[in-house]
Each structure stands twice: as structure tokens, then as C-alpha cells.
C-alpha positions in Angstrom: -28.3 -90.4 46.5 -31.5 -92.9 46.7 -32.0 -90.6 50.5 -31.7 -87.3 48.6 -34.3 -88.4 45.8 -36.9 -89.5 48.6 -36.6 -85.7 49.8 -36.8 -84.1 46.6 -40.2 -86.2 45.9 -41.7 -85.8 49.4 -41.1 -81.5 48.7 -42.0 -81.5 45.5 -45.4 -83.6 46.6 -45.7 -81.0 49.5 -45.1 -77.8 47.7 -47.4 -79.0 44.4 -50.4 -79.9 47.4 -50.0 -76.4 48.5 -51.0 -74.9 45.3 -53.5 -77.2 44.6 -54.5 -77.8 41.5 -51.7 -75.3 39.9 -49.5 -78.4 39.4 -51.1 -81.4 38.1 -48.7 -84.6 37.7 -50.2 -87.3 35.2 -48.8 -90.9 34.4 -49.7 -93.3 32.0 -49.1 -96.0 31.1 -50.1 -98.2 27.4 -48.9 -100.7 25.2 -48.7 -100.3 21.2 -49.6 -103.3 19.0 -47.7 -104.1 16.5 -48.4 -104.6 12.3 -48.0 -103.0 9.0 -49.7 -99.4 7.5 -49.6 -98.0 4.5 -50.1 -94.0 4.4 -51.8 -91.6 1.8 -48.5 -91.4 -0.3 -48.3 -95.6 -0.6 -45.4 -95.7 2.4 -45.6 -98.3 4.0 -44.6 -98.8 7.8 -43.6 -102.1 9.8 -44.8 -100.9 13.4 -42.7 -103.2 16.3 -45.3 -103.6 19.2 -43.9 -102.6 22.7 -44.8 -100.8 26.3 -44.9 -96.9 26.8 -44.9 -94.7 29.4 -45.2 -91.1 29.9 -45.7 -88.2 32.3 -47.4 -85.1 31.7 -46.9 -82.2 34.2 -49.3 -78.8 33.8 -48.2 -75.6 35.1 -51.9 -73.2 35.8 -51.8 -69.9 36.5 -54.4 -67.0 36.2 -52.8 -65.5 33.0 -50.5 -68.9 31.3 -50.8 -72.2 31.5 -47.8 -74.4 30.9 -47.7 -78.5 29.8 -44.6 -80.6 29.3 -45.3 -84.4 28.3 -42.3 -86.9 28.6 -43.0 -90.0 26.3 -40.4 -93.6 26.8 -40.5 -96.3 24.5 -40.2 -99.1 27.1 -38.2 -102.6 25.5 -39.7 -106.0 26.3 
């Protein structure tokens, strides 16, 4: 399984490098502090702090152009 993951990656990496920049593959990587907000209506929130991750991936072509952004709420 761990084998046929490293293969997928290295094609994927190989195929995306042969269309250049019609596949672009963005981490990131943040933290959210924690506290308390109150919005316009008088709701107020209790915000937990805690890591986040993401991964946006952007599909160009000539006529469409395609994002997808993945968003985890990592636990500490």
C-alpha cells in the first residue's frame, strides 16, 4: 500500500510538471488563537484555539479554471 502511494505521488508530480503551471498544488499551514466574539446580532462565540492545515489544488486551462481547497482542523 505505502509502495503504491509513493508511485501515485511520483506520477502525479511528473504529469502536473509536464503541464506546467496548469496544476498548481498549495499547502498551508496556520494556527487559530483562541477567545470570545460577539457578532452584529449580540451572539456570542467561545472560539477553541488549535492547528490547521489545508491544500488548495487549481486546475488552468485556456477557457476554465478550476480550484478545490481542503481545510482540517488539526487537535493538539
Amino acid at each position: 500500500m505505502k509502495l503504491t502511494a509513493i508511485i501515485l505521488f511520483v506520477v502525479s508530480t511528473l504529469w502536473s510538471m509536464s503541464s506546467y503551471s496548469n496544476v498548481i498544488v498549495t499547502p498551508f499551514i496556520g494556527y487559530t488563537f483562541g477567545g470570545e466574539a460577539e457578532d452584529g446580532e449580540g451572539k456570542r462565540y467561545d472560539i477553541s484555539p488549535s492547528a490547521n492545515a489545508a491544500l488548495a489544488v487549481e486546475f488552468h486551462s485556456e477557457t476554465v479554471e478550476w480550484e478545490s481547497i481542503t481545510h482540517v482542523k488539526i487537535l493538539l
